[in-house]
C-alpha positions, 0 to 999 in steps of 0.5 A: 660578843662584847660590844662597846660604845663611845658617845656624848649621849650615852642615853641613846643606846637605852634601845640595847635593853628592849627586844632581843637585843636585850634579852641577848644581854640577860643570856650572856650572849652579849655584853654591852658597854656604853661609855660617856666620852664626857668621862676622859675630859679634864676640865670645869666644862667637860669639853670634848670638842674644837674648832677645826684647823684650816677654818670652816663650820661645825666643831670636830671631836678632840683627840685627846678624850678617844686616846684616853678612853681608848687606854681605859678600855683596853681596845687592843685586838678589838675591831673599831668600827666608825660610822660615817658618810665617807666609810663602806657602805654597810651590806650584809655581808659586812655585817656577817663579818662584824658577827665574826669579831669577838669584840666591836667598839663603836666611836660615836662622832658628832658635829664636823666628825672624829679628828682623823688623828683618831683613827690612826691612832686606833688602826695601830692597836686594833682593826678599824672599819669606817662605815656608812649607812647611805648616801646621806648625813645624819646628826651623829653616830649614835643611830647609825651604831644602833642600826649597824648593832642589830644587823650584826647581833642578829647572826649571832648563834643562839640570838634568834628564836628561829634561826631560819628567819635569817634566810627568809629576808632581803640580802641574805642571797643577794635578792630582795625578800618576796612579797609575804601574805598571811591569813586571811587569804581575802582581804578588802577584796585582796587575795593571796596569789593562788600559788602560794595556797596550792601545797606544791613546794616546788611552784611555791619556791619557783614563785618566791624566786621569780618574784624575789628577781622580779622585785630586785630588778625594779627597786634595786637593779644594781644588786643584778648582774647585767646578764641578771636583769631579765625577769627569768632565765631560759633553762634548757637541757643540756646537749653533747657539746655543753660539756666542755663549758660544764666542766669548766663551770664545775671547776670554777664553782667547786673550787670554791667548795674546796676553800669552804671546805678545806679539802681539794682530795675528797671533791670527786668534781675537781677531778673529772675529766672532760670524758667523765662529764659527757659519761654523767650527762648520759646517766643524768638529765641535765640542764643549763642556762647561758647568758650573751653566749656563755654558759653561765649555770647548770644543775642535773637530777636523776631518779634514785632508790632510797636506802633500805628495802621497799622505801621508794624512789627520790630524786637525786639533784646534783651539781647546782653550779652559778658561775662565780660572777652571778652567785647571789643573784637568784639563779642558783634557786631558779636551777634548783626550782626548775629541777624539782619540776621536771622530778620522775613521777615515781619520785616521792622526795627530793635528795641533794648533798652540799659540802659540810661548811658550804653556809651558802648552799645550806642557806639556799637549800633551807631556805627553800624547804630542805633540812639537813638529815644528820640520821643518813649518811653522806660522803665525808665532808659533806651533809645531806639534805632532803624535802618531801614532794 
């Protein structure tokens, strides 16, 4: 990725050299150019600013410096991206987007901001993309690129030592992070809670989600969905006359799947009918969750052999369905930890597959102690993914 940075202070971004981002660069995983504006001015005092028309405080940034840097670098096909008070505000999944991009150049405004004829000027040859960092005022661009570049940079593959971080941390599924400990496990009178010193994965996992959900719904309940905001959610078995919802569910869920995967023909669940899911509910033990009525999540497991002689039992889990209007809001993890709790005795480990570029799922799934087993067979599209009890 190249990244590229309009500013007045172009001593700001000495911060690109330290850390990862740094050694990014020295990889060839990044290329990082920062530009005076200074440059493009043509006068004794190097002027990049005036005042602005109609009256009013502060300096705006001309026009002419961008258009002219604009030309030097070559911006076209480039995404422009803008930091400012009245752009998107910033989430992750912005973020993804913009490590997507090939080439980002940032317009660093200062004073009252960029002459909007700017970025006009620049949506006519590139991708412009104006965002904001918060509800609040900084004294120019140059913190906020900096802030937006290392969220970026960091999804980059191969930027990070252990790419697993990346689903380790708040917003990548929607939730805050848990709460981490370390050692030691007593600290000024300050234990670990109990559960996360046990060795049972599926308790652990339970634990992160809860208390991820917990602390999402006092700090930033405007992440939950309404039907969301209640500390934990009510997953009961399934019964006969669930099974019209799930079907619908099942569609709605794994249409998505199909987009993700480029495959309607090989998604045996977009092709079942209503006397399919009643026949799997006898074969499976089912679970569901409703919210205001509405059956809003499911998921089944089912004790299953594992390929080869004498090697034991797993326990199958299948058909991990949120609806689309609360994914990313914990209930996917909350399903999956409460169906490895109720796994047969027998079971020695936990078996699951997921469409092959469904990134999402394969985050959840890693995230909650799963690797993906590219040494077994699964179906074509698809990857498996297995975790010990």
């Amino acid at each position: 990725m190249r990244l590229d940075y309009l500013t007045i202070f172009p001593d700001y971004f000495a911060p690109l050299q330290q850390s990862l981002t740094g050694k990014a660069a020295e990889k060839g995983l990044l290329e990082v150019q920062v530009h005076d504006l200074r440059r493009w001015t043509h006068d004794r005092h190097r002027t990049v600013d005036d005042a602005p028309f109609g009256g009013g405080a502060g300096m705006v940034l001309k026009p002419e410096p961008f258009g002219e840097a604009f030309d030097a670098l070559d911006i076209d096909g480039a995404t422009i991206v803008v930091p400012t008070p009245s752009g998107t505000p910033f989430s992750e999944t912005l973020a993804r987007e913009l490590a997507a991009r090939e080439r980002l150049v940032f317009l660093c405004g200062r004073y009252e901001g960029i002459d909007q004829r700017v970025l006009h000027h620049a949506a006519t040859r590139a991708e412009v993309v104006e965002v904001s960092l918060g509800d609040y005022v900084l004294n120019g661009g140059e913190v906020a690129a900096l802030a937006i570049t290392e969220a970026v940079v960091r999804l980059l593959p191969g930027f990070m030592g252990n790419a697993a971080s990346l689903v380790e941390e708040s917003h990548a599924d929607g939730l805050l992070e848990y709460p981490v400990y370390t050692r030691p496990a007593s600290w000024l009178g300050l234990d670990v809670p109990p559960v996360l010193l046990s060795g049972d994965h599926a308790a652990i996992s339970q634990w992160r989600t809860e208390a991820a959900r917990r602390r999402t719904a006092q700090r930033r309940p405007d992440l939950l969905h309404a039907s969301a905001a209640a500390t934990s959610w009510e997953i009961v078995p399934a019964v006969p006359g669930d099974a019209g919802e799930l079907l619908t569910l099942q569609r709605a869920c794994w249409v998505q799947e199909a987009l993700a995967n480029d495959s309607l023909a090989d998604i045996p669940a977009l092709h079942e009918s209503l006397d399919d899911v009643l026949d799997w509910m006898r074969d499976w033990s089912t679970w569901v969750v409703r919210s205001e009525g509405r059956l809003v999540g499911a998921v089944r497991g089912r004790l299953e052999p594992v390929e080869g002689s004498g090697r034991g039992f797993a326990w199958a889990i299948g058909r991990v369905m949120v609806a689309p209007d609360l994914q990313g809001r914990g209930l996917g993890r909350a399903l999956l930890a409460h169906i490895e709790s109720v796994a047969a005795p027998e079971a020695t480990s936990y078996r699951l597959f997921t469409g092959a570029r469904s990134t999402d799922n394969i985050r959840m799934y890693k995230k909650a102690g799963y690797r993906v087993r590219t040494d077994l067979d699964a179906p074509p599209l698809a990857v498996l993914l297995t975790k010990r009890l």
